[in-house]
TORTISE-917063 format. One line per 2 residues: for each residue x, y, z of N, C-alpha, C, O. Coordinates in steps of 0.05 Angstrom, whole numbers, plus 5000, padded with zeros to 4 digits. Example, Ala and Ser with C-alpha at 12.3 -4.5 7.8 and 13.67 -1.06 7.14 Angstrom:
BEGIN
5264:4886:5156:5246:4910:5156:5264:4934:5156:5285:4934:5169 | 5257:4955:5142:5273:4979:5143:5258:5001:5157:5268:5023:5161
//
This chain:
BEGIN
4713:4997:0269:4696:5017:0281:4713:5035:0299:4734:5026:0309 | 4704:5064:0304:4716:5076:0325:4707:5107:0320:4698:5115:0298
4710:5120:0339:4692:5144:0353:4717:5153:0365:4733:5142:0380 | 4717:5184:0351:4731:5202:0367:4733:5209:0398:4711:5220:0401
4742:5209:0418:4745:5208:0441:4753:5241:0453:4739:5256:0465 | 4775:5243:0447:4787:5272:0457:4802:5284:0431:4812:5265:0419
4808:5310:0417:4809:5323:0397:4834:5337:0422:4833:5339:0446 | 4857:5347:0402:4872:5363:0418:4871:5399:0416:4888:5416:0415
4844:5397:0417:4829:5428:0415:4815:5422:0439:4792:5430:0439 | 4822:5411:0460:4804:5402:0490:4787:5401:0486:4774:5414:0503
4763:5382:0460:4738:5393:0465:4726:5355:0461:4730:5345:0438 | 4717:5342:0476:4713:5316:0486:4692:5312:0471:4668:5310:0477
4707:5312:0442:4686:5298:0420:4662:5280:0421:4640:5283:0410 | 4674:5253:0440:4667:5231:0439:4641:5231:0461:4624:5213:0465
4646:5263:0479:4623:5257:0500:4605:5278:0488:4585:5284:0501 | 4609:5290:0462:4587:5306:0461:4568:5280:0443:4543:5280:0444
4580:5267:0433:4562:5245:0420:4556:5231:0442:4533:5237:0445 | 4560:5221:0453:4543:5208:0481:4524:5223:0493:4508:5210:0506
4518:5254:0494:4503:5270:0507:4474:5270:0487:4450:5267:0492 | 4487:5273:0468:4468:5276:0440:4451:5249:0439:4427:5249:0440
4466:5228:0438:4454:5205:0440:4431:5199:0460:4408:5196:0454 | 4443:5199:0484:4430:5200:0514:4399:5220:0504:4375:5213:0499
4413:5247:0504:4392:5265:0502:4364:5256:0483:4340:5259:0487 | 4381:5242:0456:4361:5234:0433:4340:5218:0451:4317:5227:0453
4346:5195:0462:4329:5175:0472:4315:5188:0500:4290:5188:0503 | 4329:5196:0515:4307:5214:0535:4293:5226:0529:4272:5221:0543
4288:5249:0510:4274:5272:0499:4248:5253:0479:4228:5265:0470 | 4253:5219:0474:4240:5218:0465:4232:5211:0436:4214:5199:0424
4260:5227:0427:4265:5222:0397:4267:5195:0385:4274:5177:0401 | 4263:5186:0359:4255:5168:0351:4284:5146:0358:4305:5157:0358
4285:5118:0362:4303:5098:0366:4311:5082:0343:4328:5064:0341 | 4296:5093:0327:4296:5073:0295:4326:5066:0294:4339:5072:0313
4338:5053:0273:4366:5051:0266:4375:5072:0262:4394:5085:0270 | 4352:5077:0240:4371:5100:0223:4371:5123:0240:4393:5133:0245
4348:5134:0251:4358:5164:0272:4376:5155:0289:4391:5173:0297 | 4382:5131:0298:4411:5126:0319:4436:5125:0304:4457:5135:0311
4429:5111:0279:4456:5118:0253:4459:5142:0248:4481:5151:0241 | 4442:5155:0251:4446:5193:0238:4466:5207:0267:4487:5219:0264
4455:5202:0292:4468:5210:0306:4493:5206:0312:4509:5223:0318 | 4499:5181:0310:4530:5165:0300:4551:5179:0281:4575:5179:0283
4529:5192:0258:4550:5202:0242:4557:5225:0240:4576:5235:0227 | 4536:5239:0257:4538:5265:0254:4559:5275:0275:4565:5299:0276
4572:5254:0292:4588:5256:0305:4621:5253:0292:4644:5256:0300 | 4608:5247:0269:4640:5225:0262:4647:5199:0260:4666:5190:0247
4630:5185:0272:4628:5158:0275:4620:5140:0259:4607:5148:0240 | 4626:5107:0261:4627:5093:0243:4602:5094:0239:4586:5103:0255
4596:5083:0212:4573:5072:0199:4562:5055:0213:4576:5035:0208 | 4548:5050:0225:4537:5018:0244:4519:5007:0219:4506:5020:0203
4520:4984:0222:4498:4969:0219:4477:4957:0234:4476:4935:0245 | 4462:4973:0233:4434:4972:0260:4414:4958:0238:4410:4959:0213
4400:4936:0273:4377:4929:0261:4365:4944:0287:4378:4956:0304 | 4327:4939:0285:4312:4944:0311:4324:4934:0332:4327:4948:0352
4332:4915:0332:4351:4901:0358:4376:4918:0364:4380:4934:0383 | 4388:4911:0346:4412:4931:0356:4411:4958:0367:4427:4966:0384
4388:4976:0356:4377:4998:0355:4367:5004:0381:4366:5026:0391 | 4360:4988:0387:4337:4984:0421:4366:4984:0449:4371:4997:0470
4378:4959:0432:4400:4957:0452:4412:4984:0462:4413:4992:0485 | 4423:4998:0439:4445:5015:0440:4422:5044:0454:4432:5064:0466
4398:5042:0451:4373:5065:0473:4383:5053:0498:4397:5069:0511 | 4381:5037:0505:4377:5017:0529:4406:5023:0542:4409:5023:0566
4426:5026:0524:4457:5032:0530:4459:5062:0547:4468:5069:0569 | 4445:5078:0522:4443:5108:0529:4434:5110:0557:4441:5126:0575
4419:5091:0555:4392:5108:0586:4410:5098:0615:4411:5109:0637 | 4424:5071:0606:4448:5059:0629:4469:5084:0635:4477:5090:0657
4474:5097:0612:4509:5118:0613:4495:5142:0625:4507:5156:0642 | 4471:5148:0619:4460:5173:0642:4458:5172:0657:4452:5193:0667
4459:5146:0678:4465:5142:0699:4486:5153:0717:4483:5164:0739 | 4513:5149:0699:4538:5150:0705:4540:5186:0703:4550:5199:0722
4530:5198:0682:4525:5237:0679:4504:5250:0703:4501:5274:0708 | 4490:5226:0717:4475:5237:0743:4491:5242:0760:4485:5260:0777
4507:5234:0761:4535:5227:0783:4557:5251:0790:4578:5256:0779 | 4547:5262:0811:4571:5289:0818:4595:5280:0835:4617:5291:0834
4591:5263:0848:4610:5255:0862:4643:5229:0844:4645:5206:0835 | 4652:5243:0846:4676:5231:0834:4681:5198:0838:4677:5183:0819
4688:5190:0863:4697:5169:0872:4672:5148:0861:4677:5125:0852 | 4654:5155:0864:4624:5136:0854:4627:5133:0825:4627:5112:0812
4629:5166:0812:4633:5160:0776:4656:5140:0765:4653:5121:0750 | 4677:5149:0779:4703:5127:0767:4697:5104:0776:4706:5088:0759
4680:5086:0802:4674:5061:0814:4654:5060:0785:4655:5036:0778 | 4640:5073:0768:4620:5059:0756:4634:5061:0724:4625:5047:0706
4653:5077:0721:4670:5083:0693:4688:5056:0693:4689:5039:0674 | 4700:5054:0715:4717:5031:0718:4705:5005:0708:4715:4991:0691
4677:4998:0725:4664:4977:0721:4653:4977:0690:4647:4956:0680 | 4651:4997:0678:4650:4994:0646:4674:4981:0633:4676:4961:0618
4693:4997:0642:4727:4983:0624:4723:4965:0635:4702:4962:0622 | 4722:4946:0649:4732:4915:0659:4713:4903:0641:4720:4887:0624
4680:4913:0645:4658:4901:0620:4665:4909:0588:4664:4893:0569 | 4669:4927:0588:4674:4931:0550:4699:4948:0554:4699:4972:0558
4718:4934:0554:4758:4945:0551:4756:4963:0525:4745:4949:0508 | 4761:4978:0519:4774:5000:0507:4796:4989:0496:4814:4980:0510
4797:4991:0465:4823:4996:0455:4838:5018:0442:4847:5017:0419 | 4839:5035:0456:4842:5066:0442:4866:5061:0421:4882:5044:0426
4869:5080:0390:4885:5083:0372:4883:5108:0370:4863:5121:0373 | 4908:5117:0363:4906:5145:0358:4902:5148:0321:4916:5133:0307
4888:5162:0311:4871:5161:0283:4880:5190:0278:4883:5209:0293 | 4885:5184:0246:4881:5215:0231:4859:5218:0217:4858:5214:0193
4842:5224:0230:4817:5231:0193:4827:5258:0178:4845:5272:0189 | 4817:5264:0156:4834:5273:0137:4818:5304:0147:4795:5310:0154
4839:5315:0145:4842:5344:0155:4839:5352:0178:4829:5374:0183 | 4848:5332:0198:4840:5331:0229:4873:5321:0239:4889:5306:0227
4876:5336:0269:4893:5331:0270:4898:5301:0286:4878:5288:0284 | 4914:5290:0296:4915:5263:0317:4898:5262:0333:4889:5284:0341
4884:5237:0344:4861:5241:0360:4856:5211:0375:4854:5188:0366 | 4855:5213:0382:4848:5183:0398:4827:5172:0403:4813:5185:0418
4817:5145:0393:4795:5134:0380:4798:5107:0391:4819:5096:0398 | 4769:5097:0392:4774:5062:0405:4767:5045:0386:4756:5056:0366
4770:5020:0385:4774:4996:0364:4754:4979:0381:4754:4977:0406 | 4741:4971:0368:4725:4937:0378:4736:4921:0355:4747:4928:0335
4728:4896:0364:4724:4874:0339:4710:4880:0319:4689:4889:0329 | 4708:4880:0293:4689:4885:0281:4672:4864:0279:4656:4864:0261
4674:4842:0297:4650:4822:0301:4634:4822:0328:4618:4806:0337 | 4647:4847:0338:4628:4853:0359:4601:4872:0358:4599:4889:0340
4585:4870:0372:4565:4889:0369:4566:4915:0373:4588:4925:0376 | 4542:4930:0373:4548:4962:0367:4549:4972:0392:4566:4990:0397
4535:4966:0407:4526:4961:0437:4555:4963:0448:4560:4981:0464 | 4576:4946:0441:4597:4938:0457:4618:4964:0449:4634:4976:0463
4612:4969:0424:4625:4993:0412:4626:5024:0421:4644:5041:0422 | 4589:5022:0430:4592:5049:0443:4594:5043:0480:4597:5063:0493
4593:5029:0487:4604:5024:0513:4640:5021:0525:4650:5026:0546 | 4649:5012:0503:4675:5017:0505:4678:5046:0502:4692:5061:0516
4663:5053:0480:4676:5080:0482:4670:5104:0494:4682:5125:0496 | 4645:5093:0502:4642:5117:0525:4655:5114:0556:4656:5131:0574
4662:5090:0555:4678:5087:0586:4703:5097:0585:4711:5109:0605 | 4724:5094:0554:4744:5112:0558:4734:5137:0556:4739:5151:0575
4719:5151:0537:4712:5187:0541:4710:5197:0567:4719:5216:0580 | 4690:5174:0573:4689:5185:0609:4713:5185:0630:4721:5204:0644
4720:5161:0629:4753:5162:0641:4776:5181:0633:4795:5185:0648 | 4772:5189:0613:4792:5212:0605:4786:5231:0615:4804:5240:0629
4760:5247:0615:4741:5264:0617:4739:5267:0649:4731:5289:0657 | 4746:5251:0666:4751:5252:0696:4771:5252:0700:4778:5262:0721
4786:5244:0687:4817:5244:0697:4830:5269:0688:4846:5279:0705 | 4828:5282:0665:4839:5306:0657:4824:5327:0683:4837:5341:0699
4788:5323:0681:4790:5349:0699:4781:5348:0725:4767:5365:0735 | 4788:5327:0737:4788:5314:0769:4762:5329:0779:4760:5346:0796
4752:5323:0770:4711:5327:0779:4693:5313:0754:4701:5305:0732 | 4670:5312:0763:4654:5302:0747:4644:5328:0727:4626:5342:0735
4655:5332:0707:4648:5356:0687:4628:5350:0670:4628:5359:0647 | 4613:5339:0678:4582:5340:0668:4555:5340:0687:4557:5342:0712
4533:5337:0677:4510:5339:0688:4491:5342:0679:4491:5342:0654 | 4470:5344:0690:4434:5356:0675:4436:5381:0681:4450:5393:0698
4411:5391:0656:4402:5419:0654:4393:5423:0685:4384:5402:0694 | 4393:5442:0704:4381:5457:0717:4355:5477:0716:4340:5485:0734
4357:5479:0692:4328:5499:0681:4303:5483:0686:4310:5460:0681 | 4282:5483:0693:4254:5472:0708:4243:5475:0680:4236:5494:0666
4245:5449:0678:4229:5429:0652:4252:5421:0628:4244:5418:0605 | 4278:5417:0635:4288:5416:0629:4302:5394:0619:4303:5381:0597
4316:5393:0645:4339:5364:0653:4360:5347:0626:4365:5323:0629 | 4368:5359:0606:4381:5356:0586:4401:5349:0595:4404:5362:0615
4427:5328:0590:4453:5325:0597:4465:5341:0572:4458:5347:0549 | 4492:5346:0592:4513:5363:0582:4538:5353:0589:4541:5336:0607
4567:5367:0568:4590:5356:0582:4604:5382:0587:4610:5391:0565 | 4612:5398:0607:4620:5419:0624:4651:5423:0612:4672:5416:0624
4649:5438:0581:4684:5444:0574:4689:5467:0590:4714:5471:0588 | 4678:5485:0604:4685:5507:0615:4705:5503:0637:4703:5483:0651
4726:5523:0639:4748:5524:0659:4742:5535:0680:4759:5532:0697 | 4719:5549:0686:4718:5574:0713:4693:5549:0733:4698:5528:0744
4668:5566:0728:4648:5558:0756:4635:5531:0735:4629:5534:0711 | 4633:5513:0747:4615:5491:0742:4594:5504:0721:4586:5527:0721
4586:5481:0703:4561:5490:0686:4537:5484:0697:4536:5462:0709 | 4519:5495:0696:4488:5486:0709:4471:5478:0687:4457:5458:0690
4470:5494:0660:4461:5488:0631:4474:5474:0619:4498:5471:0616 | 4445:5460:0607:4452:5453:0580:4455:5470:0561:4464:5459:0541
4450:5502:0556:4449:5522:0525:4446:5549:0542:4432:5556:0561 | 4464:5562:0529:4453:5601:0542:4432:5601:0546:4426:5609:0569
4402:5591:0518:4376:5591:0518:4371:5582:0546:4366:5603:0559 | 4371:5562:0561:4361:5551:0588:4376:5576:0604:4363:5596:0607
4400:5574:0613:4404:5599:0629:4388:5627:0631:4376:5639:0649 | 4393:5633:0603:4384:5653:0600:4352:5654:0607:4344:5674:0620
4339:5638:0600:4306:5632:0609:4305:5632:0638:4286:5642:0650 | 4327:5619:0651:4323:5625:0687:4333:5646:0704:4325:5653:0726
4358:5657:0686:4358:5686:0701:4342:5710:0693:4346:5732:0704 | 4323:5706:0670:4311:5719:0664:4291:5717:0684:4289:5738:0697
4275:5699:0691:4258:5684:0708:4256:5704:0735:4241:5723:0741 | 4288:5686:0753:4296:5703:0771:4296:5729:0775:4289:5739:0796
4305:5744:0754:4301:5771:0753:4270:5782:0758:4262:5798:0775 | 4254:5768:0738:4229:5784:0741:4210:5778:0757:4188:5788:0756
4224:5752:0781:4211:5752:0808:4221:5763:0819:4206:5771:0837 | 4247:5774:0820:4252:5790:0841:4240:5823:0842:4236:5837:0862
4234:5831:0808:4228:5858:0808:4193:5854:0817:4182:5876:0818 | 4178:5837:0821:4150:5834:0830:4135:5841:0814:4141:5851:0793
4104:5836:0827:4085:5841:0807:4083:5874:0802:4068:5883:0785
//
């Protein structure tokens, strides 16, 4: 098994599938295997073999790691990233998939569960993902009715959105309270 992590196009593969995931089960979307298998692959990721159990677990996983994306404060995120690696260790390999360049990817047992698979690997995405850009570069939507997680690839001002669409819906907002009735 193993899940892209960081792509050397700076773009933190491995946390946009954790956002997606997260997002799937918050928003509501269905937990079945297979919609949690679809999301898995649409990432890149291994094939799991999900039952309802496994399926439930790995929601139950999601809704734990949004915990850790609530988190602005640095020193608290790495205290709770950390406490993942010591619980599910990471074995990162660097992988070629075919027409991709080097990339670094984590290994479980393949007699471990799926659960353990995406927890390892979202503790290294995250640990990388703080350590490259020494802040917590994620968060929730800001837009009112919102609250979507995101992972912040931007170099300049912090992201507040999850999508132009939400931005754009609140400075539009803003704007047309400020021009009045």
């Amino acid at each position: 098994m193993g899940d892209a992590i960081h792509d050397n196009d700076d773009s933190p593969r491995g946390l946009y599938f954790l956002v997606d995931l997260i997002n799937t089960v918050r928003d509501g979307g269905p937990t079945t295997p297979a919609a949690l298998r679809a999301v898995v692959e649409r990432h890149g990721g291994p094939s799991l073999d999900l039952t309802e159990t496994t399926a439930r677990q790995l929601g139950e996983a999601a809704t734990g790691l949004s915990r850790i994306l609530d988190l602005s404060d640095e020193d608290r995120a790495a205290e709770a990233i950390n406490a993942l690696l010591d619980r599910y260790p990471a074995r990162p390999r660097l992988v070629r998939l075919p027409g991709r360049p080097w990339s670094l990817h984590t290994r479980t047992p393949d007699h471990a569960p799926p659960v353990e698979w995406l927890l390892s690997t979202a503790a290294l995405a995250l640990a990388l993902w703080l350590g490259e850009r020494g802040r917590c570069a994620w968060g929730r939507c800001a837009a009112p009715g919102c609250g979507r997680y995101f992972i912040d690839a931007g170099r300049r001002t912090p992201q507040r959105f999850c999508s132009t669409r939400c931005g754009t819906r609140v400075r539009v907002a803003t704007h047309r309270a400020r021009q009045g009735p």
